[in-house]
C-alpha positions in Angstrom: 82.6 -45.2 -51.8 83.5 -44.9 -55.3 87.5 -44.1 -54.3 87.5 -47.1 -52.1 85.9 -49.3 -55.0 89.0 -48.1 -57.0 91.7 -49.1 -54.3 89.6 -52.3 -54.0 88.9 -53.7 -56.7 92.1 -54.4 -58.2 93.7 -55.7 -55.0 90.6 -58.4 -55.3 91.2 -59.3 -58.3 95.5 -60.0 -57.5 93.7 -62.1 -55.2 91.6 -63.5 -57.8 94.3 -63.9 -60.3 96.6 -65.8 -57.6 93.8 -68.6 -56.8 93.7 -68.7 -61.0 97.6 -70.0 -61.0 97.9 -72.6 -63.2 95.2 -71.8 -65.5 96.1 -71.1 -69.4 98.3 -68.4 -69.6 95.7 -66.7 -72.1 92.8 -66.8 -70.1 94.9 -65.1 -67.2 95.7 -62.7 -69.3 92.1 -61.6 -70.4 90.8 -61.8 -66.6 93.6 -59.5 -65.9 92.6 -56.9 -68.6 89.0 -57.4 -67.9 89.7 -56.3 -64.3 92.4 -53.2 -65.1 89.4 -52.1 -67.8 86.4 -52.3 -65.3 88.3 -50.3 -63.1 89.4 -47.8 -65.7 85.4 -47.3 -66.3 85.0 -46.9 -62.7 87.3 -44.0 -62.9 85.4 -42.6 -66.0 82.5 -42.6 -63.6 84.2 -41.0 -60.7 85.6 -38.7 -62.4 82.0 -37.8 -64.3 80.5 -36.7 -61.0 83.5 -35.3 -59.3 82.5 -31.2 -60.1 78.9 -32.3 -59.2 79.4 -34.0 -56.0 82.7 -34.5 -54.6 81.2 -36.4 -51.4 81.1 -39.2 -53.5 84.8 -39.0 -53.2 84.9 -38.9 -49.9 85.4 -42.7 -47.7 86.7 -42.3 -44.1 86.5 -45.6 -41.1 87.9 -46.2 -38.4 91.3 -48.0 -38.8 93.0 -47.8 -35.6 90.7 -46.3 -33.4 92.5 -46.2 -30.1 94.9 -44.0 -32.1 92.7 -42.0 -34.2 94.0 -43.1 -37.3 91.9 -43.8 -40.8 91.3 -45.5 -43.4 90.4 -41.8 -45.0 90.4 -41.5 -49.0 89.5 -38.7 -51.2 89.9 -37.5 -54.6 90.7 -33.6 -55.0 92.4 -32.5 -58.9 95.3 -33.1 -57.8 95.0 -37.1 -56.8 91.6 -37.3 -59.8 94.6 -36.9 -62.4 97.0 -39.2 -61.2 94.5 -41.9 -60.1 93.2 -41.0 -63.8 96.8 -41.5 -64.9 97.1 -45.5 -63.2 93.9 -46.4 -64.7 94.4 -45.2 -68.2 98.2 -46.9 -68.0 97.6 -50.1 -66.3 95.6 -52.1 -68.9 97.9 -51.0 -71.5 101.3 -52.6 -69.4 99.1 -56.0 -69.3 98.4 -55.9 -72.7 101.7 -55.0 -73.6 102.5 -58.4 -72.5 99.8 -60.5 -74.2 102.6 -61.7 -77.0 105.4 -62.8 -74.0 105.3 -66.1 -72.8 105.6 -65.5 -68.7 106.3 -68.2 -66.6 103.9 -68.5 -63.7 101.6 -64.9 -65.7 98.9 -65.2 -62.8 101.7 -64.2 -60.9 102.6 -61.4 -62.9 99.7 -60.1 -63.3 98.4 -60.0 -60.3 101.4 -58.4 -58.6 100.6 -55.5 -61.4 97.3 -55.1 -59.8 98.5 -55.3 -56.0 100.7 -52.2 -57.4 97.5 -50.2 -59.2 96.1 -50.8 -56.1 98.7 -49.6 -53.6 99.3 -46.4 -56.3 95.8 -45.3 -55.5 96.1 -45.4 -52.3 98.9 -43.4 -52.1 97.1 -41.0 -54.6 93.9 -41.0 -52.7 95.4 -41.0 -48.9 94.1 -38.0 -46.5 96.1 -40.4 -43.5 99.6 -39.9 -43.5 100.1 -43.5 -42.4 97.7 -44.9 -45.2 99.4 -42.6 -47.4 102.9 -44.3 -46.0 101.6 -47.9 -45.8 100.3 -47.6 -49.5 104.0 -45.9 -50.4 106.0 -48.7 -49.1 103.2 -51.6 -50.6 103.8 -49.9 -53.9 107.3 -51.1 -53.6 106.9 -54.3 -52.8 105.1 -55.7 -56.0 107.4 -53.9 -58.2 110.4 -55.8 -56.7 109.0 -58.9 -57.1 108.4 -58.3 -60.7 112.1 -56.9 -61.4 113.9 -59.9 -59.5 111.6 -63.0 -60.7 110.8 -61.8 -64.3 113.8 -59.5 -64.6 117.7 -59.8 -66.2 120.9 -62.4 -64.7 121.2 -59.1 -62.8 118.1 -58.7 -61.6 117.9 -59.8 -57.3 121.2 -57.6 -57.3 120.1 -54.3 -59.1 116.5 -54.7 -57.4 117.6 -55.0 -53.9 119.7 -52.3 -53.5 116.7 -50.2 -55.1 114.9 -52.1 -52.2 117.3 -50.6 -49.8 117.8 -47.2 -51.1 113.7 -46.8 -51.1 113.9 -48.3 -47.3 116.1 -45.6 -46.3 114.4 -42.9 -47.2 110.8 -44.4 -46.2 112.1 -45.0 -42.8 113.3 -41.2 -42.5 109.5 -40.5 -43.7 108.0 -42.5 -41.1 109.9 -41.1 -38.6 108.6 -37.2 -40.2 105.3 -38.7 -39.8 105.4 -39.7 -36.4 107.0 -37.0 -35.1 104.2 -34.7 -37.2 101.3 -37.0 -35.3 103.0 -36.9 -32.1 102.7 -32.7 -32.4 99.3 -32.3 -33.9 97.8 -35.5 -32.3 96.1 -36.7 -35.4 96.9 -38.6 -38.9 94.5 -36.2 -40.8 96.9 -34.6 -43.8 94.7 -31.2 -43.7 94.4 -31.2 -40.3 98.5 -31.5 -39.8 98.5 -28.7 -42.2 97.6 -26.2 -40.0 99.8 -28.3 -37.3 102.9 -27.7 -39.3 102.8 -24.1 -39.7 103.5 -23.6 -35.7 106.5 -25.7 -35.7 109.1 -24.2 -34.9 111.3 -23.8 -38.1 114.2 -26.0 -36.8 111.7 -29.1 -36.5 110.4 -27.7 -40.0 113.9 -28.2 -41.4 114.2 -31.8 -40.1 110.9 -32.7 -41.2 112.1 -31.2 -45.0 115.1 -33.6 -45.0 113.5 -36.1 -44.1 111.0 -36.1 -46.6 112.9 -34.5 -49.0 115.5 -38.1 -49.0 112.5 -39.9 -49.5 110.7 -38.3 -52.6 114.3 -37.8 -54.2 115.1 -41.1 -53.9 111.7 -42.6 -55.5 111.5 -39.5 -58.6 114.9 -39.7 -58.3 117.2 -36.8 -58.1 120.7 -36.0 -58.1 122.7 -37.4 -56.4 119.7 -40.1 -55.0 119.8 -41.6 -58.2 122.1 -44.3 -58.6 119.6 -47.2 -58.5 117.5 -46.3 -61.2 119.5 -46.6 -64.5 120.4 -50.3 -63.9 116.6 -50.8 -62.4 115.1 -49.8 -65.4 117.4 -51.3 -67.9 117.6 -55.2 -66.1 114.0 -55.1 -65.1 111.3 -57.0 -67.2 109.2 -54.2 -69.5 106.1 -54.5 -67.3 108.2 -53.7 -64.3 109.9 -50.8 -66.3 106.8 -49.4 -66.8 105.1 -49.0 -63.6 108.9 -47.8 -62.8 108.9 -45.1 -65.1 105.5 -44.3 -65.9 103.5 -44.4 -62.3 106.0 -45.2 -59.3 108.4 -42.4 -60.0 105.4 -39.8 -60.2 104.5 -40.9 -56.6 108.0 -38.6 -55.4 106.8 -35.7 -57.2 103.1 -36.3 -55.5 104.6 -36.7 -52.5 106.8 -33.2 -52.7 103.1 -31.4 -53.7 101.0 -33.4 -51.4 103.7 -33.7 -48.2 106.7 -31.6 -48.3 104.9 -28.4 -49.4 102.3 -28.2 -46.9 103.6 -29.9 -44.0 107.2 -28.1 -43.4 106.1 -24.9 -45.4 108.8 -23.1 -43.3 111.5 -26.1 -44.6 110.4 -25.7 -48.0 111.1 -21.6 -48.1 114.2 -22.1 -46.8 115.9 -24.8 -48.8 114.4 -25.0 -52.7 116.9 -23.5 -53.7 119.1 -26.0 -52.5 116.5 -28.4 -53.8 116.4 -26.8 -57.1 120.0 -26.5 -57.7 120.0 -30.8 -57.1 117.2 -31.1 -59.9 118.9 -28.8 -62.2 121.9 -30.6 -62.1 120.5 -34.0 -62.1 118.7 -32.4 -65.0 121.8 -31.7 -67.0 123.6 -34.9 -66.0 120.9 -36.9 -66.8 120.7 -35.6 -70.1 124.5 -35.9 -71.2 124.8 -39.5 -69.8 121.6 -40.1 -72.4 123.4 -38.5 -75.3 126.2 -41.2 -75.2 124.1 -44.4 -74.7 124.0 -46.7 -77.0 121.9 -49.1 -75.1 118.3 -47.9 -76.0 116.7 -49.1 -72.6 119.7 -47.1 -70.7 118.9 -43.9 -72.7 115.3 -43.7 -72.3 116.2 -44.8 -68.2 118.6 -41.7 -68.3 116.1 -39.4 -70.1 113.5 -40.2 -67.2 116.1 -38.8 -64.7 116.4 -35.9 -66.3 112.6 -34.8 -66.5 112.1 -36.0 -62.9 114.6 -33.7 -62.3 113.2 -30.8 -64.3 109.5 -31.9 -62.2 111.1 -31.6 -58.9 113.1 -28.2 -59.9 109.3 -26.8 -61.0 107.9 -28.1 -57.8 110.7 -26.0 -55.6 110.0 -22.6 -56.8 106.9 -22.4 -55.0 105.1 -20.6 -58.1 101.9 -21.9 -59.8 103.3 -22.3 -62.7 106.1 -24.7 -61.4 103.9 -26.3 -59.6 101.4 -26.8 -62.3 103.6 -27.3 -65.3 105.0 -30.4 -62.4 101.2 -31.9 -62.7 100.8 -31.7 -66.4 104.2 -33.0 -66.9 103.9 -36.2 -64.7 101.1 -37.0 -66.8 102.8 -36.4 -70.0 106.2 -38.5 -68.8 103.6 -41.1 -67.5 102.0 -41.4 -70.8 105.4 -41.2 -73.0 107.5 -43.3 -70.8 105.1 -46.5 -71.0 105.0 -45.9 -74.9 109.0 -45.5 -75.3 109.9 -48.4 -73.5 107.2 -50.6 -74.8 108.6 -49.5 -78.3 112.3 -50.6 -77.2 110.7 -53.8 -76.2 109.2 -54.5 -79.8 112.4 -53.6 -81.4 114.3 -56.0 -78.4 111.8 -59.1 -79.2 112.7 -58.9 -83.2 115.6 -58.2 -83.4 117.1 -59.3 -79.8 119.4 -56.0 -79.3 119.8 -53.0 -78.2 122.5 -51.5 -79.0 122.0 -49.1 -81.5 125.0 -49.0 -84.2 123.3 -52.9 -84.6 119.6 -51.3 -85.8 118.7 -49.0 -88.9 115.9 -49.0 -91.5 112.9 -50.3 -89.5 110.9 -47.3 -90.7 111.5 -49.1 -94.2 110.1 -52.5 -92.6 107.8 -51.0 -90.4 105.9 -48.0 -91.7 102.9 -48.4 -88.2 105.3 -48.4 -86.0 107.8 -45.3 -87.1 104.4 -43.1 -87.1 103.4 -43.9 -83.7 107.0 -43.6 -82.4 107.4 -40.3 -83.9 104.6 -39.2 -82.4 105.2 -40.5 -79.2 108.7 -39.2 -79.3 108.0 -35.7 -80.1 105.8 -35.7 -77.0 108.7 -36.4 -75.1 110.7 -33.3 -76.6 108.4 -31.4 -76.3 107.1 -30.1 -79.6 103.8 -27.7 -79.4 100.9 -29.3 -79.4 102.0 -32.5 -78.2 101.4 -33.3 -74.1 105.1 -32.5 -73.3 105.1 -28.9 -74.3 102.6 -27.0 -72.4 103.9 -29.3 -69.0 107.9 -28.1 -69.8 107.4 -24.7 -71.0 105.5 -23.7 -67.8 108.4 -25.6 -65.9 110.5 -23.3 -67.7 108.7 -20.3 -66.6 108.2 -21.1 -63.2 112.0 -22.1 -62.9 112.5 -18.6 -64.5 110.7 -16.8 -62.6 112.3 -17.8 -59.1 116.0 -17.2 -60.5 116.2 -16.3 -64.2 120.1 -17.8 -64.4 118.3 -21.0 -62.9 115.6 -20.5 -65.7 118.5 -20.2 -68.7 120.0 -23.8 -67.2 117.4 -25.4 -67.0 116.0 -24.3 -70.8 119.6 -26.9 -71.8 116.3 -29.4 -71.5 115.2 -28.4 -74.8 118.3 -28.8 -76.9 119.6 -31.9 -74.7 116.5 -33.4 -74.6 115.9 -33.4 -78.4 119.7 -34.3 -79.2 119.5 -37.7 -77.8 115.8 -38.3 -78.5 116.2 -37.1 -82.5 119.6 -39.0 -81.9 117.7 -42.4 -80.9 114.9 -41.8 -83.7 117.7 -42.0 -86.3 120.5 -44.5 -85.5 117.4 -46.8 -84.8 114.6 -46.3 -87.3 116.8 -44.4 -90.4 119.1 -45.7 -92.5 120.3 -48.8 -94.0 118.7 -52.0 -92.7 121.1 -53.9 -90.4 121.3 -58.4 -90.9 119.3 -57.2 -87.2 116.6 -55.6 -88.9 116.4 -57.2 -92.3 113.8 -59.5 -91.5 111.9 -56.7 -88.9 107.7 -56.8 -89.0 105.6 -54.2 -88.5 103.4 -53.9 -85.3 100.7 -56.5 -84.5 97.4 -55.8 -83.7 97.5 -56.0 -79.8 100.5 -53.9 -79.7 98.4 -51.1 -81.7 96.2 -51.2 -79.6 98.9 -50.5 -76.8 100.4 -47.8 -78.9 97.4 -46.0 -80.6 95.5 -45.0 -77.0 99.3 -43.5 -75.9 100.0 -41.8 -79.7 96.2 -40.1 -79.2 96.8 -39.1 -75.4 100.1 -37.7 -77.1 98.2 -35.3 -79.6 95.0 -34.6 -77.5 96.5 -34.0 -74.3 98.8 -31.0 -76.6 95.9 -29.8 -78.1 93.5 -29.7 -74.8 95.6 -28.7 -71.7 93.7 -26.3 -70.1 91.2 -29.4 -69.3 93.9 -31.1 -67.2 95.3 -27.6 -65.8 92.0 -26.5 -65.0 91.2 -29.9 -62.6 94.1 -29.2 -60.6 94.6 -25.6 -60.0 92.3 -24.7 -57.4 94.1 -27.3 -55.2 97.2 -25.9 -56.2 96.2 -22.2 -55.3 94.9 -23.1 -51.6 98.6 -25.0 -50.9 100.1 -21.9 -52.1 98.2 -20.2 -50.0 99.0 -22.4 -46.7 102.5 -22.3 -47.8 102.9 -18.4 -47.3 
């Protein structure tokens, strides 16, 4: 009951917050974080009880009975740390807006919440077709955000992410169906066992198909063409969920769907699959090294970890597979930070092109800490959250083809050439007539970028608390996959 209270409770209160619209824009605002809060304790509880009694966990009703589909959710490590993940981040992208005037902010907010809600669901789903419903609803919120709230270019950039998503969802509804009409049931671990008697030429299909999908939504070379302009015209909160939440639903889906349910599809072609990560990996990286738009390079620099994730999850190996886990909930965590950081410098100084910024570390002392902080979590220095997450990436990449491994270690260098590269140019130096007049962080946006800085530091110090939560799932789909 408790996972349906989490799916639940913030689609209520979207609900809540649309009857609210017209209200003061302030008081929106606090019902909104009063709601992502009360569901972020729920979690805490949840998550409390979940080595003593995982039946708690466990909700399953009829949904379409005639079919013998569900309404079945449950929380295993796996879906605890990325349903841990949404909770912890949502209340920080609302407050990140609590100094931006929105027009029509019920609105806003409450498509945020329809999107918690839906990202649950897709991180709780043992029904392939709640776990596709909840994957397309996802979508749909996010859209809205990006075209109403978003750049000039905004309904342009946004649908043709629309479409590409619609693509590959359609190819993953027809995998489903196809899977349902073999095994004659929606239930994920009962189509588990299903899936391993296909024959492998049905497995194959079913990998492409689902393999389109997740690729487009992480992305990965060469399914990645929407997401650079995405990020940089949406509005920051959309960014956000983009970067921090939505993206990590691909990756879920390759360790949730892919791997289990065309095991014989999966053997066959990750190397195929790896060799597109790797090289969206690399790409990524160099396009980030000659930004000068901030929002663009941080946009770019999300491609390449996705693509580093997905690479990790292809080799099959626990150490891939786990480092993948860890590592979506590093990104998660130092995306939202990054870009809500480019969004302070944006409001004060209204650019982002970096040869137009320098000295705000002199101006802003608060901020150049945090963002240090944050920013060596994203390259990965020890004891931060990135590095335990990429350097068992590494190995798991090394150990499946050690050439593949020595490509894919470019990540370190690249990775810390534009970052270091960003931290400079923008933050060092002489202060810019952009910059001259530059304050340093007000209190609500400390209160955004403190919890993420901590998370930064304790997530590096502590790994083995997250790794430990996941890995037993991860051994029995290893297993299944043999």
């Amino acid at each position: 009951m408790i996972t349906l209270l989490l799916i639940l409770l913030p689609l209520i209160g979207a609900f809540l917050l649309l009857f609210l619209k017209g209200r003061p824009q302030s008081f929106t605002k606090n019902v909104a974080l009063v709601l992502a809060l009360s569901e972020f304790l729920i979690f805490i509880y949840a998550a409390c009880g979940f080595a003593k009694n995982k039946g708690q966990l466990l909700f399953s009703a009829d949904w379409v009975k005639e079919l013998g589909i569900k309404f079945q959710v449950n929380l295993d490590g796996i879906s605890l740390l990325m349903v841990g993940l949404t909770s912890f981040l949502i209340p920080l992208v609302i407050l990140s807006s609590y100094r931006v005037a929105y027009k029509n902010a019920s609105v806003l907010y409450a498509l945020i919440l329809f999107t918690q809600s839906a990202l649950v669901g897709v991180f709780a789903a043992d029904d392939i077709f709640l776990f596709y419903f909840c994957f397309e609803a996802a979508l749909i919120p996010v859209y809205f955000l990006a075209t109403y709230w978003g750049g000039e270019r905004g309904p342009k950039i946004t649908f043709k992410m629309f479409v590409y998503t619609m693509f590959g969802s359609l190819l993953m509804l027809v995998a489903f169906v196809t899977l349902y009409m073999r095994g004659q049931t929606a239930d994920i671990a009962a189509l588990k066992q299903t899936a391993v008697l296909l024959p492998p030429a049905l497995q194959h299909l079913l990998f492409g198909a689902f393999f389109i999908a997740f690729a487009i939504k992480m992305p990965v070379f060469p399914f990645h063409t929407w997401q650079p302009d995405a990020y940089t015209e949406s509005p920051t909160p959309a960014t956000m969920l983009l970067s921090g939440l939505l993206s990590k639903m691909g990756v879920f889906g390759l360790i949730r769907i892919l791997l289990p349910l065309s095991p014989a599809g999966f053997k066959d072609y990750a190397t195929i699959a790896i060799v597109l990560s790797l090289i969206g990996l690399v790409y990524g990286s160099i396009i980030a090294i000659r930004q000068n738009n901030i929002k663009r390079m941080i946009a770019y620099s999300s491609f390449a970890h996705m693509g580093l994730m997905s690479a990790g999850v292809f080799t099959g190996n626990l150490s891939g597979i786990q480092g993948a886990i860890l590592q979506m909930l590093a990104h998660g965590i130092n995306a939202v930070g990054l870009f809500f950081i480019l969004k302070i410098i944006y409001d004060r100084t209204g650019r982002r092109d970096l040869p137009s910024l320098g000295g705000i570390t002199q101006k802003a002392p608060v901020l150049s800490v945090l963002f240090m902080i944050i920013l060596l979590g994203s390259v990965a220095l020890p004891l931060t959250n990135g590095f335990i997450g990429e350097f068992l990436l590494l190995k798991g990449v090394f150990d499946f083809n050690p050439y593949f491994g020595a490509f894919a270690g470019l990540t370190i260098i690249l990775g810390a050439v534009y970052m270091l590269r960003l931290m400079q140019r923008s933050m060092f130096g002489n202060i810019t007539h952009n910059t001259e007049n530059f304050t340093d962080l007000k209190t609500s946006e400390v209160l955004v970028l403190a919890p993420i800085a901590a998370a930064v530091i304790l997530m590096g110090v502590f790994p083995n608390f997250f790794l430990k939560i996941s890995e037993p799932v991860v051994l029995n789909l290893l297993q299944l996959a043999k």
